[in-house]
N, C-alpha and C positions, 0 to 999 in steps of 0.2 A: 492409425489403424491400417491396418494390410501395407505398412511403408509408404503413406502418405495422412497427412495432414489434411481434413475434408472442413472446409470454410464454407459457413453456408452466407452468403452477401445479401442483402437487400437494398431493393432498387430507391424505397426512400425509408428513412427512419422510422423505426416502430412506435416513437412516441409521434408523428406527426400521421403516420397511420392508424393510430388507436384515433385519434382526434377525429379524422377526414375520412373514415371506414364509412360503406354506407350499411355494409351486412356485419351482426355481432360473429367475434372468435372467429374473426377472417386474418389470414396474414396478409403484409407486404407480397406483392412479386417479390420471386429471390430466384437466385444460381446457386450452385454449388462452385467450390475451387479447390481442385483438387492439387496442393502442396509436396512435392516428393522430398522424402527423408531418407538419408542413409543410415543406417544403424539407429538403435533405439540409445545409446549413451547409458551411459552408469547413473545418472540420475543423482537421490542422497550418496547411497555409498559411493559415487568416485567423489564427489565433494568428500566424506570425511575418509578417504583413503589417500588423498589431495593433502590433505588438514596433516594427518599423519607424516607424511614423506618431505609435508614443509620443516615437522615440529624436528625429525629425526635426519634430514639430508638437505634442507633450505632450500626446497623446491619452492619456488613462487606460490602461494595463493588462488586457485581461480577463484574463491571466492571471498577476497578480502573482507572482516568485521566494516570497516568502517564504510563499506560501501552499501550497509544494512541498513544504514541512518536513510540512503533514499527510497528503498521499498517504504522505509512508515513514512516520510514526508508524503513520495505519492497517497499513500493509502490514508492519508489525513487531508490529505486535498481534495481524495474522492470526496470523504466525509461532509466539510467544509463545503464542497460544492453541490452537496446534496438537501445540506442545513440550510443551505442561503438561495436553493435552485438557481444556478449561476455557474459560468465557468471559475476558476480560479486558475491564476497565474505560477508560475512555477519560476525561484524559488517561493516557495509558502513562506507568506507573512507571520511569521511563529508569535507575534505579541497579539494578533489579530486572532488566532486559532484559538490561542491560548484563554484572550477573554470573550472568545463563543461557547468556547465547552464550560467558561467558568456560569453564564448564563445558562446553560444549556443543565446545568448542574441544580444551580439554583432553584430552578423550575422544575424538576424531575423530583416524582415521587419520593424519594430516597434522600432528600438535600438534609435533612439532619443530620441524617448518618456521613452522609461524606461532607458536608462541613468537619467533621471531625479529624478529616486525613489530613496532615502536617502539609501544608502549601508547598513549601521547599525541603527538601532534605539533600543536602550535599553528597554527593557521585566519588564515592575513592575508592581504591582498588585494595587487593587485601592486603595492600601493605601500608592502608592509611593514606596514601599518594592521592592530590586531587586528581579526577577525571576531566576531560575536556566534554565541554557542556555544547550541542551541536545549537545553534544560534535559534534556531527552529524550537529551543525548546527553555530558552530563556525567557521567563515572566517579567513584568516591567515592576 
């Protein structure tokens, strides 16, 4: 916003101040930080204009596929540390994930119906080729 990045900080965590609050719908002390940015960047389209110039002139990647497998790790870790309220460690235990969400499954309204979904189905590409399976998401 207006070429910078506005962070608002707080002086102690909003879960130990939701806890330690003496007035209701009161915040933390907080600051602002104000962050300075130069240009605003192309955002998706320089990614796929990136994508294109790789496909048509073998410019490098900025945004390689296989670097996509660690946004869902993280974002299964949030999960995971949400399920178990606990940190979780990075790399994710992927056999460990793997049999919470099968619990996690089981127990959910809907466990008939996805009981039904085929546990494994093998990864190939459209020419039949196997895929490489990221370890994170191999079941025991």
């Amino acid at each position: 916003e207006d070429g910078k990045i506005l962070w608002t900080r707080t002086e102690i965590s909003v879960s130990e101040h939701s806890h330690t609050a003496r007035e209701r719908y009161s915040g933390p002390p907080s600051w602002q930080i104000e962050i300075p940015v130069q240009g605003i960047g192309e955002q998706h389209n320089g990614i796929l204009k990136n994508f294109v110039e790789a496909v048509l002139d073998h410019k490098p990647l900025l945004a390689p596929a296989e670097e996509g497998i660690h946004s869902v790790e993280l974002a299964n870790a949030m999960l995971m540390s949400a399920f178990l309220d606990r940190t979780i460690d990075l790399p994710l235990d992927g056999n460990a994930f793997a049999a919470l969400l099968r619990e996690k499954i089981a127990h959910s309204k809907g466990a008939e119906k996805l009981a039904r979904i085929p546990q494994s189905v093998p990864a190939t590409d459209a020419f039949g080729a196997s895929l490489h399976i990221h370890p994170s998401y191999i079941q025991p």
